[in-house]
N, CA, C and O atoms as a Maestro MAE file, in Angstrom:
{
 s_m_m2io_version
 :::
 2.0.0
}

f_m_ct {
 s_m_title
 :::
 protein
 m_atom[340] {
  # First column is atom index #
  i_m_mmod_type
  r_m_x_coord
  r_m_y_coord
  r_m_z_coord
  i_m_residue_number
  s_m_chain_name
  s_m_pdb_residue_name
  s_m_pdb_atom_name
  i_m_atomic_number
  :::
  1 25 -25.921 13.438 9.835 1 A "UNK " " N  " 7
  2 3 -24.908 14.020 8.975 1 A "UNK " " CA " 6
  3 2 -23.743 14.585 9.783 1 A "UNK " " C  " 6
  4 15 -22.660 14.837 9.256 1 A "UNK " " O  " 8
  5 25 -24.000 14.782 11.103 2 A "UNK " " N  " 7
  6 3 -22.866 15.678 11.744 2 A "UNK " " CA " 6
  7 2 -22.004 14.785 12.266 2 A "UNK " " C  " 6
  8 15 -20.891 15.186 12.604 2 A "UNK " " O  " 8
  9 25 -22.438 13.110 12.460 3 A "UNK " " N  " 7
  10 3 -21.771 12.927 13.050 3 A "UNK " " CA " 6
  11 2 -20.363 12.280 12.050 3 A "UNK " " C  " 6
  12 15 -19.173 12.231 12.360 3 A "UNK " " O  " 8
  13 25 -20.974 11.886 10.920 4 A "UNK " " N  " 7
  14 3 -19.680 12.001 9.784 4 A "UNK " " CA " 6
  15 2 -18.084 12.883 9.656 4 A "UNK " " C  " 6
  16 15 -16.877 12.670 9.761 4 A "UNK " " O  " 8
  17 25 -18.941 13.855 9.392 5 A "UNK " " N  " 7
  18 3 -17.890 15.174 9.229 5 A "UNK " " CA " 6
  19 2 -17.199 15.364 10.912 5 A "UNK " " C  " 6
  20 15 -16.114 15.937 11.004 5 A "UNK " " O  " 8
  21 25 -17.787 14.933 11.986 6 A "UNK " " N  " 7
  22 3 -17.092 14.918 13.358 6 A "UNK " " CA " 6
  23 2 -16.100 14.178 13.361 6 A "UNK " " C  " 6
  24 15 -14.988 14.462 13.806 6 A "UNK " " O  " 8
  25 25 -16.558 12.821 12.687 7 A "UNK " " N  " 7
  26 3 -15.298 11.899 12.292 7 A "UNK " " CA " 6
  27 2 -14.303 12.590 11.487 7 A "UNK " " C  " 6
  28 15 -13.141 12.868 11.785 7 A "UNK " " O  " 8
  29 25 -14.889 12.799 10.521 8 A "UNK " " N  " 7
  30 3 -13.377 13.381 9.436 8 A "UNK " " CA " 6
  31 2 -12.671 14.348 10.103 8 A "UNK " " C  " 6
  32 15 -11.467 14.239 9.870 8 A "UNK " " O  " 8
  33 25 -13.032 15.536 11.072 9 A "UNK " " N  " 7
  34 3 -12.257 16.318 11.182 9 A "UNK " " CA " 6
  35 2 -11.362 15.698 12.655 9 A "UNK " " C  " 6
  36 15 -10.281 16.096 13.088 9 A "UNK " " O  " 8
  37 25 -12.169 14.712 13.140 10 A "UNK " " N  " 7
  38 3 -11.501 14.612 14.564 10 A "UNK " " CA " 6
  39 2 -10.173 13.815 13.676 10 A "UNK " " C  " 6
  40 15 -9.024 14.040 14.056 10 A "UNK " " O  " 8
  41 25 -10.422 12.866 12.464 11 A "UNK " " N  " 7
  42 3 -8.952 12.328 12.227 11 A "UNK " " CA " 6
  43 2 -8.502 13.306 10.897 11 A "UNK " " C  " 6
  44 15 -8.429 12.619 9.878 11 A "UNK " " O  " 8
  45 25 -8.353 13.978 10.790 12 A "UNK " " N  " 7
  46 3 -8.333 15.047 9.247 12 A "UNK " " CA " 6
  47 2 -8.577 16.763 9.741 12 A "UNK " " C  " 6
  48 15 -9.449 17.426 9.180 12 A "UNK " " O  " 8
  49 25 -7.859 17.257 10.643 13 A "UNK " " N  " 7
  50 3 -8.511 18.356 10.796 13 A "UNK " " CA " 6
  51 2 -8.270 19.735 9.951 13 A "UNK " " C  " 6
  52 15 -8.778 20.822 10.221 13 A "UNK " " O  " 8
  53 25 -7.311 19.428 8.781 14 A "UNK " " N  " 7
  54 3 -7.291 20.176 7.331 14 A "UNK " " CA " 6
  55 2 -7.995 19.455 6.373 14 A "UNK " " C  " 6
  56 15 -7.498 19.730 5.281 14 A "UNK " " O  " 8
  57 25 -8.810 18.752 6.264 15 A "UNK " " N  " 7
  58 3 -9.677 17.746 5.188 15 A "UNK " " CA " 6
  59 2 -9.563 18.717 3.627 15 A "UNK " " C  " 6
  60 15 -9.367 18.348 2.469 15 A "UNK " " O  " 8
  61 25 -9.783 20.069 4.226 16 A "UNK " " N  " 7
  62 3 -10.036 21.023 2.881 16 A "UNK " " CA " 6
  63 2 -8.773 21.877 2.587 16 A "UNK " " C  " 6
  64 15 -8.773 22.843 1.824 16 A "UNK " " O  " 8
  65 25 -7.176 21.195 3.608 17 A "UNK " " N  " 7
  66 3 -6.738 22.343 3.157 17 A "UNK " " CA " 6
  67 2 -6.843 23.530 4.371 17 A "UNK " " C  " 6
  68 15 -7.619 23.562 5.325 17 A "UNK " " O  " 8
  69 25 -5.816 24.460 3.999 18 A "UNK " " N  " 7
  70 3 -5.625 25.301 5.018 18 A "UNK " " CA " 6
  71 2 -5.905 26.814 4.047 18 A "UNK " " C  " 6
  72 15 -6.171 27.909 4.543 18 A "UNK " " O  " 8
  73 25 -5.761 26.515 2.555 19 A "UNK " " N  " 7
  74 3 -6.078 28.120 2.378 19 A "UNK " " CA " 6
  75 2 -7.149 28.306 2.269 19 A "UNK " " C  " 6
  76 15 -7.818 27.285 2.108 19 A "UNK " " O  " 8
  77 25 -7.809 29.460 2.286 20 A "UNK " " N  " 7
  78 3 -8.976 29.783 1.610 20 A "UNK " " CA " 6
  79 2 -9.444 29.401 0.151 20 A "UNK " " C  " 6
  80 15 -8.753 29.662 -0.833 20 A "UNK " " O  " 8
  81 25 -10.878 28.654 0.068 21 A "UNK " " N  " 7
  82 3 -11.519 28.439 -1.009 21 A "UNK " " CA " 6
  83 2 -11.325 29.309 -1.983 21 A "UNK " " C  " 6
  84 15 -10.941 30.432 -1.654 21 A "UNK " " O  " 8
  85 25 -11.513 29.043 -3.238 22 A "UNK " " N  " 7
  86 3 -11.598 30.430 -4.204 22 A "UNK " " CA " 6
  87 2 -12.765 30.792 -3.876 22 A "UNK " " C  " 6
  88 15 -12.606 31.998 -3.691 22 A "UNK " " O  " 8
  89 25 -14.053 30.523 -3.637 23 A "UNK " " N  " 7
  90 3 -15.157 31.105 -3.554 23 A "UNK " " CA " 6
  91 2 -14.886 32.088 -2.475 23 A "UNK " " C  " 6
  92 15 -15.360 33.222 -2.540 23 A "UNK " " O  " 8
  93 25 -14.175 31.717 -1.527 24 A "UNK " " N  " 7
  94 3 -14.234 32.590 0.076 24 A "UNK " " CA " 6
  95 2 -13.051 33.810 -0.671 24 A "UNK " " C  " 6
  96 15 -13.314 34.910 -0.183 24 A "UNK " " O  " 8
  97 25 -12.010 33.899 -1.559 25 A "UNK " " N  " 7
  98 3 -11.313 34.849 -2.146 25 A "UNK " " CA " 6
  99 2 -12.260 35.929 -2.897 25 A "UNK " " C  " 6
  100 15 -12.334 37.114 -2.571 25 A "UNK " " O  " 8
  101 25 -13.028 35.268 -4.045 26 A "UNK " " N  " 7
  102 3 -13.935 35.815 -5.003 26 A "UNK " " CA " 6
  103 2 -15.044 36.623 -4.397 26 A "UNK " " C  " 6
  104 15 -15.537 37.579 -4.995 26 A "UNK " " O  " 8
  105 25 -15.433 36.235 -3.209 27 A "UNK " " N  " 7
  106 3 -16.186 36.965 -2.330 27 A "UNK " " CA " 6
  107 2 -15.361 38.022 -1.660 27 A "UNK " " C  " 6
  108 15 -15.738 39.164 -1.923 27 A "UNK " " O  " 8
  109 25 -14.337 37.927 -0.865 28 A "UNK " " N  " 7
  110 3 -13.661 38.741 -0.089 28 A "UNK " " CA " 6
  111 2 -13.529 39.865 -0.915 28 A "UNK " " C  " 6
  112 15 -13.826 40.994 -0.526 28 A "UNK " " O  " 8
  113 25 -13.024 39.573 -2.232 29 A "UNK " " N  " 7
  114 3 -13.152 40.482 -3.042 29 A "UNK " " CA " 6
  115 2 -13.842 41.639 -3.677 29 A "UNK " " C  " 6
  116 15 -13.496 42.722 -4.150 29 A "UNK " " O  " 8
  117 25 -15.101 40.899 -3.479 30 A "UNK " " N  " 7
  118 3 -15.975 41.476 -3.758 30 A "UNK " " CA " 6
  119 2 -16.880 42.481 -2.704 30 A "UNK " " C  " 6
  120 15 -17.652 43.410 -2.943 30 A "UNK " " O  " 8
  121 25 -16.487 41.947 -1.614 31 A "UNK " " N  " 7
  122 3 -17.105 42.921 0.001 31 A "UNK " " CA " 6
  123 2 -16.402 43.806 0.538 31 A "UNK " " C  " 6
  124 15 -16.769 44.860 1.058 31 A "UNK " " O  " 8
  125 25 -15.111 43.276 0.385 32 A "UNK " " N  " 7
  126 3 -14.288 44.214 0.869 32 A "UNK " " CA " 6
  127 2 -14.107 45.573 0.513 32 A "UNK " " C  " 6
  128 15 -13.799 46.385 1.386 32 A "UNK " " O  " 8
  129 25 -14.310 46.020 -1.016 33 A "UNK " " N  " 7
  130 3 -13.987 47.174 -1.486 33 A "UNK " " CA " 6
  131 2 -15.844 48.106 -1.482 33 A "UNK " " C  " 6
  132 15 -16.169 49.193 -1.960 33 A "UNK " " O  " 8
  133 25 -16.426 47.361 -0.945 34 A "UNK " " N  " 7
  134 3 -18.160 47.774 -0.623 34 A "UNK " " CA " 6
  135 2 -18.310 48.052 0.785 34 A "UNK " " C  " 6
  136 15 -19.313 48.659 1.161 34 A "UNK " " O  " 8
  137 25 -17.190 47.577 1.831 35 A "UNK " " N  " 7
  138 3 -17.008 47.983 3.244 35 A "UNK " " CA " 6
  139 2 -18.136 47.071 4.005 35 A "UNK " " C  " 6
  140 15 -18.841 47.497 4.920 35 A "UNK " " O  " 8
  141 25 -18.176 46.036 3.587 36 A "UNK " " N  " 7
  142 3 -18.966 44.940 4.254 36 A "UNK " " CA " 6
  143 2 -17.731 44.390 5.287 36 A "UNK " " C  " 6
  144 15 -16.581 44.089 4.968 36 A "UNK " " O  " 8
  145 25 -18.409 44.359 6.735 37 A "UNK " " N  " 7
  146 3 -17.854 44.106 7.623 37 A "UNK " " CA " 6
  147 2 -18.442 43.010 8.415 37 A "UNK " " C  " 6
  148 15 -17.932 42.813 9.518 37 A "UNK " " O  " 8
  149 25 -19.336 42.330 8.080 38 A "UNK " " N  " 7
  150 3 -19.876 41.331 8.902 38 A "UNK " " CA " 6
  151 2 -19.979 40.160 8.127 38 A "UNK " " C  " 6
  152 15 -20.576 40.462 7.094 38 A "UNK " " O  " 8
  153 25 -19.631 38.770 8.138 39 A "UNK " " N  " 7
  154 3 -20.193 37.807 7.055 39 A "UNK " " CA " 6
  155 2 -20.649 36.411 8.148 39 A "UNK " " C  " 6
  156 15 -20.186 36.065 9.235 39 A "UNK " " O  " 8
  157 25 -21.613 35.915 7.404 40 A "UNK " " N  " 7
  158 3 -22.367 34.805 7.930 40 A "UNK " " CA " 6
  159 2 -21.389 33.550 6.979 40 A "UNK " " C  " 6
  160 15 -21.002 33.839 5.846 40 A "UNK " " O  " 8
  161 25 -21.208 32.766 7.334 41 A "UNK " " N  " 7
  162 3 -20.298 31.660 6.769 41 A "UNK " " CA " 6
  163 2 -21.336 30.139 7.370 41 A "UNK " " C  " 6
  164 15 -21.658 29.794 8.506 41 A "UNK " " O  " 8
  165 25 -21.560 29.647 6.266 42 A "UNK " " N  " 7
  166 3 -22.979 28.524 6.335 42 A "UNK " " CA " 6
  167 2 -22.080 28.080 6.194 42 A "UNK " " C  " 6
  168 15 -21.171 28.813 5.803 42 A "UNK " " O  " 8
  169 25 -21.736 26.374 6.464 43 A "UNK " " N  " 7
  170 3 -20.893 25.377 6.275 43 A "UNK " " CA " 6
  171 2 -19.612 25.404 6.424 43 A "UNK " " C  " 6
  172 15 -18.909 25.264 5.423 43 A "UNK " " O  " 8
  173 25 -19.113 25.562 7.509 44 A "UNK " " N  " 7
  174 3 -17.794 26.485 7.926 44 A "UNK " " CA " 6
  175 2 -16.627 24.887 7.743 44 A "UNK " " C  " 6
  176 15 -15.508 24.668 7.279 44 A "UNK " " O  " 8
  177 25 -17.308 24.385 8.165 45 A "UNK " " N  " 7
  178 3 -16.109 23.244 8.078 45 A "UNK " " CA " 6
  179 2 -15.064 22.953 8.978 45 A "UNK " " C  " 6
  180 15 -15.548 22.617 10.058 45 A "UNK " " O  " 8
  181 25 -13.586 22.941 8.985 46 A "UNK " " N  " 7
  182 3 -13.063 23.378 9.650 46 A "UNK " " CA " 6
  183 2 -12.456 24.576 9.749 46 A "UNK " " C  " 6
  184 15 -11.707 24.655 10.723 46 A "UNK " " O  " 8
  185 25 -12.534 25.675 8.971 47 A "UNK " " N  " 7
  186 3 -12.532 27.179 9.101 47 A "UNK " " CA " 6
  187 2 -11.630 27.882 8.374 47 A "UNK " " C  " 6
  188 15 -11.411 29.087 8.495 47 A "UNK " " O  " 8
  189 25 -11.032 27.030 7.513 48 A "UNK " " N  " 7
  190 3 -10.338 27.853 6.550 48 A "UNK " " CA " 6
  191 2 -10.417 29.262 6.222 48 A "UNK " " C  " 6
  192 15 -9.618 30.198 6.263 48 A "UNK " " O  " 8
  193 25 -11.921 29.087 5.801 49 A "UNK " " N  " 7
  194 3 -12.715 30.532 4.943 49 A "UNK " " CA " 6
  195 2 -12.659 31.559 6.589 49 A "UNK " " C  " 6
  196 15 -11.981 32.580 6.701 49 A "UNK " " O  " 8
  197 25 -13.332 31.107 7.451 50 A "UNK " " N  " 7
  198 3 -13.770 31.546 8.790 50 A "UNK " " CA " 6
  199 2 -12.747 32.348 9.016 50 A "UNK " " C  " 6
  200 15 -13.007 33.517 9.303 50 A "UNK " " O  " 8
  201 25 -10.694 31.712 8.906 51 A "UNK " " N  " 7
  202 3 -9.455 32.796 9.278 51 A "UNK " " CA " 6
  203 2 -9.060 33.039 8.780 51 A "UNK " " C  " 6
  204 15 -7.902 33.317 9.093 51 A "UNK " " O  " 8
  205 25 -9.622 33.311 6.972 52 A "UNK " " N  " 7
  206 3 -9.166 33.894 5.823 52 A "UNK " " CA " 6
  207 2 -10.069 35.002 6.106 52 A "UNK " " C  " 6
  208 15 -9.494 36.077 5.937 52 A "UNK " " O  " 8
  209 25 -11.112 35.101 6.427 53 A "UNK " " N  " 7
  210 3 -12.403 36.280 6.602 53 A "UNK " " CA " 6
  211 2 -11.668 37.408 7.621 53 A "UNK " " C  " 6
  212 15 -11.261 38.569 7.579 53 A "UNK " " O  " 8
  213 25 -11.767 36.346 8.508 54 A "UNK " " N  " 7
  214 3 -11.045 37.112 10.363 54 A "UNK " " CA " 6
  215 2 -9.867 37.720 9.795 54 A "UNK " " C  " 6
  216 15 -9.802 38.948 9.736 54 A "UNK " " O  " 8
  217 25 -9.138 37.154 9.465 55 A "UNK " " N  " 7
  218 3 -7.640 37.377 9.695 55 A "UNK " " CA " 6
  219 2 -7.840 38.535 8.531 55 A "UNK " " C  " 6
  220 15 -6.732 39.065 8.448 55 A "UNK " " O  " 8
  221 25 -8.491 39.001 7.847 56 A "UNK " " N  " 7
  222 3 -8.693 40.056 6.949 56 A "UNK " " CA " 6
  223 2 -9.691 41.382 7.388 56 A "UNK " " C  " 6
  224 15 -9.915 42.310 6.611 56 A "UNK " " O  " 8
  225 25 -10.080 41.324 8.358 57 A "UNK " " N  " 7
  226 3 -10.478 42.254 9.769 57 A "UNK " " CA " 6
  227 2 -12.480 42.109 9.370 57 A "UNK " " C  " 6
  228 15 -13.218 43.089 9.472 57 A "UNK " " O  " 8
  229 25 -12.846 41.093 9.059 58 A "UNK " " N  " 7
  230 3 -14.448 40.922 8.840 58 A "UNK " " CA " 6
  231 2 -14.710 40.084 10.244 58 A "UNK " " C  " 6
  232 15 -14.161 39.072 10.679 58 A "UNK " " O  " 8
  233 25 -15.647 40.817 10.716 59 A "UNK " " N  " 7
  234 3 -16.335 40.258 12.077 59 A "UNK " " CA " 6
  235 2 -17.141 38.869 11.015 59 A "UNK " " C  " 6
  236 15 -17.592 39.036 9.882 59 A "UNK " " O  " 8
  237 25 -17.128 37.549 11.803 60 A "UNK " " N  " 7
  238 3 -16.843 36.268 10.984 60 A "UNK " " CA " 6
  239 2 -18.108 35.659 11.828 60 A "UNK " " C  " 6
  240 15 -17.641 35.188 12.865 60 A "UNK " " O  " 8
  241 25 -19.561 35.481 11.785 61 A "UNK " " N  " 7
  242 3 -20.374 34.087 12.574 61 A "UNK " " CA " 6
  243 2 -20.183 32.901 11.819 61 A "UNK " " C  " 6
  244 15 -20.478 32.943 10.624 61 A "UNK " " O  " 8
  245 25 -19.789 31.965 12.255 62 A "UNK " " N  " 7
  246 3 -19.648 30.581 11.470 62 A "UNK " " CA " 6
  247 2 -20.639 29.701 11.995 62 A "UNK " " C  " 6
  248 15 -21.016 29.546 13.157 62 A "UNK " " O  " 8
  249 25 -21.112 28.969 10.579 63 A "UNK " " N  " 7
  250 3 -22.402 28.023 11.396 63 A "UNK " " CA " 6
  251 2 -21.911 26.454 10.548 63 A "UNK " " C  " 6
  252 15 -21.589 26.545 9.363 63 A "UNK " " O  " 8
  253 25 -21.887 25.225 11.158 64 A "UNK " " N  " 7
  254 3 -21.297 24.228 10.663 64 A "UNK " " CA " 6
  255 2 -22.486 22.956 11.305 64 A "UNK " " C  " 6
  256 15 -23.181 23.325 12.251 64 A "UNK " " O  " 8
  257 25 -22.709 21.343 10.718 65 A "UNK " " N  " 7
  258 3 -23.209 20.970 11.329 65 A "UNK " " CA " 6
  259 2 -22.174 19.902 12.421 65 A "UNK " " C  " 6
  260 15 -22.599 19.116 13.267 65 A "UNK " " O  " 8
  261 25 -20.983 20.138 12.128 66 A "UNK " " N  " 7
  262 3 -20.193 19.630 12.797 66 A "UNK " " CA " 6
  263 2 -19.703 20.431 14.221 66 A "UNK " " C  " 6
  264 15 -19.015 21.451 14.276 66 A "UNK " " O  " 8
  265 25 -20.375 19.509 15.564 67 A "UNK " " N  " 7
  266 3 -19.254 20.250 16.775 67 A "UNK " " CA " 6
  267 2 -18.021 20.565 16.616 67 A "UNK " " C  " 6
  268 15 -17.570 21.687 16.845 67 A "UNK " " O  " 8
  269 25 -16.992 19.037 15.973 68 A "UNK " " N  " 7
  270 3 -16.042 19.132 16.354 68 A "UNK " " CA " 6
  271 2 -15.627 20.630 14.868 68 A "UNK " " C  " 6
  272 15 -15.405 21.708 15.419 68 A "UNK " " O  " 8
  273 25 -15.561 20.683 13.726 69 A "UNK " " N  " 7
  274 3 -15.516 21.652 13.258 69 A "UNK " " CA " 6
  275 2 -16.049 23.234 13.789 69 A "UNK " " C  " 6
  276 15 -15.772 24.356 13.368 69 A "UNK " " O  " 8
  277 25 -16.711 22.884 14.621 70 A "UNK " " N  " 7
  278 3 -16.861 24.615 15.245 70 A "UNK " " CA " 6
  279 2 -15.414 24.339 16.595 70 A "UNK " " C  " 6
  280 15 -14.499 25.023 17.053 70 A "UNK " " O  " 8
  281 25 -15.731 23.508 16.710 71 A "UNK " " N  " 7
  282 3 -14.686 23.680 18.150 71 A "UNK " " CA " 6
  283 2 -12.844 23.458 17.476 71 A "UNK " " C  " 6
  284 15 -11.838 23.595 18.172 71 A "UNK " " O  " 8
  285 25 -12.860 23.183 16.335 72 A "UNK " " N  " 7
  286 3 -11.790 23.975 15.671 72 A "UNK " " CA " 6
  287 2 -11.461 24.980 15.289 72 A "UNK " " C  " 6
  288 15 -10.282 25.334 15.327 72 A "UNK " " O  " 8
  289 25 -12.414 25.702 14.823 73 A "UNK " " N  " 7
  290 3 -12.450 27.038 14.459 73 A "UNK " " CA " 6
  291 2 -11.978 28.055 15.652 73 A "UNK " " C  " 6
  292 15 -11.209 28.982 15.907 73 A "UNK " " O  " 8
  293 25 -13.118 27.108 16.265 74 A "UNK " " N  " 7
  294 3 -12.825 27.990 17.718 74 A "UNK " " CA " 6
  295 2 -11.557 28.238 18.528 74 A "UNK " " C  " 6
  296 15 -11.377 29.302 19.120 74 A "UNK " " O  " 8
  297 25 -10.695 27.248 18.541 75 A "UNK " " N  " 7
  298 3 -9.444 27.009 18.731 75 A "UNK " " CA " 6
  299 2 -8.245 27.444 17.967 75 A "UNK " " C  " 6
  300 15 -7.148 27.461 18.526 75 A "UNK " " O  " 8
  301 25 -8.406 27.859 16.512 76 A "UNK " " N  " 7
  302 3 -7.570 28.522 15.783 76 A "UNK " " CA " 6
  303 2 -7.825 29.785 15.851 76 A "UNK " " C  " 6
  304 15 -6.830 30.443 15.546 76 A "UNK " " O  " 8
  305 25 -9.016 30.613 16.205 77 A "UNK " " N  " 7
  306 3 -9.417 31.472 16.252 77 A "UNK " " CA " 6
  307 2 -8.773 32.125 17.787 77 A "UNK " " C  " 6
  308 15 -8.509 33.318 17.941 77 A "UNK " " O  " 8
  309 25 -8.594 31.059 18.848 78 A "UNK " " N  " 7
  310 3 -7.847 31.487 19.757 78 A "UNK " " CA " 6
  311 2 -5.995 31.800 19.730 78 A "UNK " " C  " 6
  312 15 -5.209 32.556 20.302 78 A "UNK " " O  " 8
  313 25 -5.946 30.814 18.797 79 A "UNK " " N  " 7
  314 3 -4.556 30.454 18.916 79 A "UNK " " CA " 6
  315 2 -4.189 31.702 18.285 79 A "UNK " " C  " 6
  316 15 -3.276 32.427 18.679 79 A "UNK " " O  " 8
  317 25 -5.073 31.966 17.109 80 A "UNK " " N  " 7
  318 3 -4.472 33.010 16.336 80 A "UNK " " CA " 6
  319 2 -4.769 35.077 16.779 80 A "UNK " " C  " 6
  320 15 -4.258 36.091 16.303 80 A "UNK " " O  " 8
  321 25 -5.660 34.886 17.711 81 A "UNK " " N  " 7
  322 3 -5.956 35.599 18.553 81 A "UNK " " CA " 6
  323 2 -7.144 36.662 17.733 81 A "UNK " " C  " 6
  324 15 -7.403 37.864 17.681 81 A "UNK " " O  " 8
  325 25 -7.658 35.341 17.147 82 A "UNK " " N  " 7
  326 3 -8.964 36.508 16.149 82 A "UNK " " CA " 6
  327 2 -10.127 36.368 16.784 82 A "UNK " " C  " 6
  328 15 -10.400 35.506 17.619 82 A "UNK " " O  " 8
  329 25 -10.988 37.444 16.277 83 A "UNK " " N  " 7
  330 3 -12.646 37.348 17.405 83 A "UNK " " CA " 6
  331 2 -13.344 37.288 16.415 83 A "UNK " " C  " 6
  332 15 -13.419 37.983 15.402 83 A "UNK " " O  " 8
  333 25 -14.014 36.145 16.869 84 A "UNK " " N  " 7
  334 3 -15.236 35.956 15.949 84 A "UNK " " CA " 6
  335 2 -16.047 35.869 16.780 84 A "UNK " " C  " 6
  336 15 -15.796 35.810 17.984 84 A "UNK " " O  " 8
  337 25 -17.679 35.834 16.039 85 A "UNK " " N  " 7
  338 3 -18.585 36.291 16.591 85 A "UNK " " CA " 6
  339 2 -19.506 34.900 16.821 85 A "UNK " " C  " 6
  340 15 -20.592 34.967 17.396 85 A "UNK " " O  " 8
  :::
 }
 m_bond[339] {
  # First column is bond index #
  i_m_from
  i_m_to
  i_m_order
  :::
  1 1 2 1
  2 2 3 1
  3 3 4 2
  4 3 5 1
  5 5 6 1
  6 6 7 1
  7 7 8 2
  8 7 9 1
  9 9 10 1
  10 10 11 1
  11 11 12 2
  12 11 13 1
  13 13 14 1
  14 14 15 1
  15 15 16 2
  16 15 17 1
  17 17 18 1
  18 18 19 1
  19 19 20 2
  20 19 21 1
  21 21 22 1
  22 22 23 1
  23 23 24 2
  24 23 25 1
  25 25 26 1
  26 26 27 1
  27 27 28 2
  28 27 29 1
  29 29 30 1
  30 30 31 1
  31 31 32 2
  32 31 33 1
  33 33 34 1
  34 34 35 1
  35 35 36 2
  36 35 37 1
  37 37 38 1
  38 38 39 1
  39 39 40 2
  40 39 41 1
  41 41 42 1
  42 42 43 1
  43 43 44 2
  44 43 45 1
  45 45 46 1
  46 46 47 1
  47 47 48 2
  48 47 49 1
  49 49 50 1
  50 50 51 1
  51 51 52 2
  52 51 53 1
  53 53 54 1
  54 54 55 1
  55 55 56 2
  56 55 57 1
  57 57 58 1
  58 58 59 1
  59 59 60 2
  60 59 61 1
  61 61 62 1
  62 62 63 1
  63 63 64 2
  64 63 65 1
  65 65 66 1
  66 66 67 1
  67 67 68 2
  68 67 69 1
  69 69 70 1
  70 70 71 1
  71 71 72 2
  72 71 73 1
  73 73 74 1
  74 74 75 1
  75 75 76 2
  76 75 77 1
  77 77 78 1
  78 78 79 1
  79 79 80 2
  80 79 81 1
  81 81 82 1
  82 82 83 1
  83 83 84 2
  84 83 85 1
  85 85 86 1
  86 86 87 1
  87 87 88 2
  88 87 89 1
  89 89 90 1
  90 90 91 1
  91 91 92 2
  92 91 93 1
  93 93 94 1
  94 94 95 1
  95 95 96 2
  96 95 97 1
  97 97 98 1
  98 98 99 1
  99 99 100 2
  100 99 101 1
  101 101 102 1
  102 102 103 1
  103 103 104 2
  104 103 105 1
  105 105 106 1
  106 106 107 1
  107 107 108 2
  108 107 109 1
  109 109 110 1
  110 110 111 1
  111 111 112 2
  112 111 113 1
  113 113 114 1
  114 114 115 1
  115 115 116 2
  116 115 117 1
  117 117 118 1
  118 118 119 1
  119 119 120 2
  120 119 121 1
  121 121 122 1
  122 122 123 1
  123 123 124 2
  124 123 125 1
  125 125 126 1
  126 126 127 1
  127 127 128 2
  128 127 129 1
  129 129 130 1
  130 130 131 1
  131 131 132 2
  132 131 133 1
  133 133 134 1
  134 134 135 1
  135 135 136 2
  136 135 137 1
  137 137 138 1
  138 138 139 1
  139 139 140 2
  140 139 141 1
  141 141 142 1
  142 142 143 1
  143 143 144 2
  144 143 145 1
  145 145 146 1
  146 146 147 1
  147 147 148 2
  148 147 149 1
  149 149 150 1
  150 150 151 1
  151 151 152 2
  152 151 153 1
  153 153 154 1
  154 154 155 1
  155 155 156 2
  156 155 157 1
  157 157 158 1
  158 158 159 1
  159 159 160 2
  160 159 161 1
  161 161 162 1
  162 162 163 1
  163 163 164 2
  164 163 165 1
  165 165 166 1
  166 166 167 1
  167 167 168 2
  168 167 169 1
  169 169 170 1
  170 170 171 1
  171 171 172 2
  172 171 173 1
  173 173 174 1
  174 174 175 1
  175 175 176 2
  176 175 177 1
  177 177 178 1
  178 178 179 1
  179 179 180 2
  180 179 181 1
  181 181 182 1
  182 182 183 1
  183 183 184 2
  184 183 185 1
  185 185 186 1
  186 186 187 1
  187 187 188 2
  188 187 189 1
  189 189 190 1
  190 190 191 1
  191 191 192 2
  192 191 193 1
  193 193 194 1
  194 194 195 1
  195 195 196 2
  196 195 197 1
  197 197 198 1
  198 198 199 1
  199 199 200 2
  200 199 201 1
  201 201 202 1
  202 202 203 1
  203 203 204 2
  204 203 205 1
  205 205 206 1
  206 206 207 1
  207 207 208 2
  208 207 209 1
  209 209 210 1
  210 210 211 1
  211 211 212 2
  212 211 213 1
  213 213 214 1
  214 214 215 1
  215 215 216 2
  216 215 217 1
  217 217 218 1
  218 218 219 1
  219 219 220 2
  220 219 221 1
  221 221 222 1
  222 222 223 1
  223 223 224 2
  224 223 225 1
  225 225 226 1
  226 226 227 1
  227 227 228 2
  228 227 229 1
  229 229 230 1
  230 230 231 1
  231 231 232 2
  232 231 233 1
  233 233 234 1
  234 234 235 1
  235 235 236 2
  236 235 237 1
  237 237 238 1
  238 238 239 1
  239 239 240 2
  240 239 241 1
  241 241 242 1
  242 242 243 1
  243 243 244 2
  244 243 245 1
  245 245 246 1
  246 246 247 1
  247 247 248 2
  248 247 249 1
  249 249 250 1
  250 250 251 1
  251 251 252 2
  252 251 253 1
  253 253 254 1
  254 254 255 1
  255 255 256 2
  256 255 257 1
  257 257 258 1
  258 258 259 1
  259 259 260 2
  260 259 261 1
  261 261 262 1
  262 262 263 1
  263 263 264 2
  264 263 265 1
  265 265 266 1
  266 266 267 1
  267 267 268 2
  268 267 269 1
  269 269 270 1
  270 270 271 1
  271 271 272 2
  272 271 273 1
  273 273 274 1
  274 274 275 1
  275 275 276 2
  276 275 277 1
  277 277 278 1
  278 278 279 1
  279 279 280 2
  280 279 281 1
  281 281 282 1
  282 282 283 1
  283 283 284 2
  284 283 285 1
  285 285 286 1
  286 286 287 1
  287 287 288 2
  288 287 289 1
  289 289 290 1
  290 290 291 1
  291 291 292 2
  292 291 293 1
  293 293 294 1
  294 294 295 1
  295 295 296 2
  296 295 297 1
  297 297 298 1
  298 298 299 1
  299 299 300 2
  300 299 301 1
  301 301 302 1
  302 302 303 1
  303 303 304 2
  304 303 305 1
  305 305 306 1
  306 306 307 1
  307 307 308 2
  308 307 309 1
  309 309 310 1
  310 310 311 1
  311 311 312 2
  312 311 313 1
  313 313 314 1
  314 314 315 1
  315 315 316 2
  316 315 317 1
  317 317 318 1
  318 318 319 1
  319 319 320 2
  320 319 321 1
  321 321 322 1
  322 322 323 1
  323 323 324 2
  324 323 325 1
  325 325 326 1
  326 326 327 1
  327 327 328 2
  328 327 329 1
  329 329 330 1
  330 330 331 1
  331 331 332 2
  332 331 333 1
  333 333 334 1
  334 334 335 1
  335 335 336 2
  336 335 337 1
  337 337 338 1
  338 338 339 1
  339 339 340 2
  :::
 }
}
């Protein structure tokens, strides 16, 4: 399965889009005003949700079965100078 989605993102590396999911909003929403500061993100993708989380000051672990989708994340996460975990 990983090596699919390695394909899509190595030629597609917005496949989903650059904003945040509504689910990743509807949640933010919902943690944020409860002072949840840590979130686990299953199926990260290429990380939309991951620097909608970060970039909103939530310490972010992202778990994906795609390398090349973590090693995007990872790379926007630099570029943009956010720490994830």
């Amino acid at each position: 399965m990983s090596g699919i989605w390695d394909r899509i993102y190595q030629s597609d590396n917005t496949f989903f889009g650059e904003e945040p999911s509504s689910f990743a909003t509807l949640c933010f929403n919902h943690i944020k005003p409860n002072n949840v500061m840590k979130v686990l993100e299953i199926g990260a993708g290429h990380g939309r949700d991951t620097m909608f989380f970060a970039s909103n000051g939530l310490e972010v672990e992202s778990l994906d079965y795609s390398s090349r989708g973590i090693e995007l994340i990872n790379k926007k996460a630099h570029e943009k100078k956010l720490r994830l975990k």
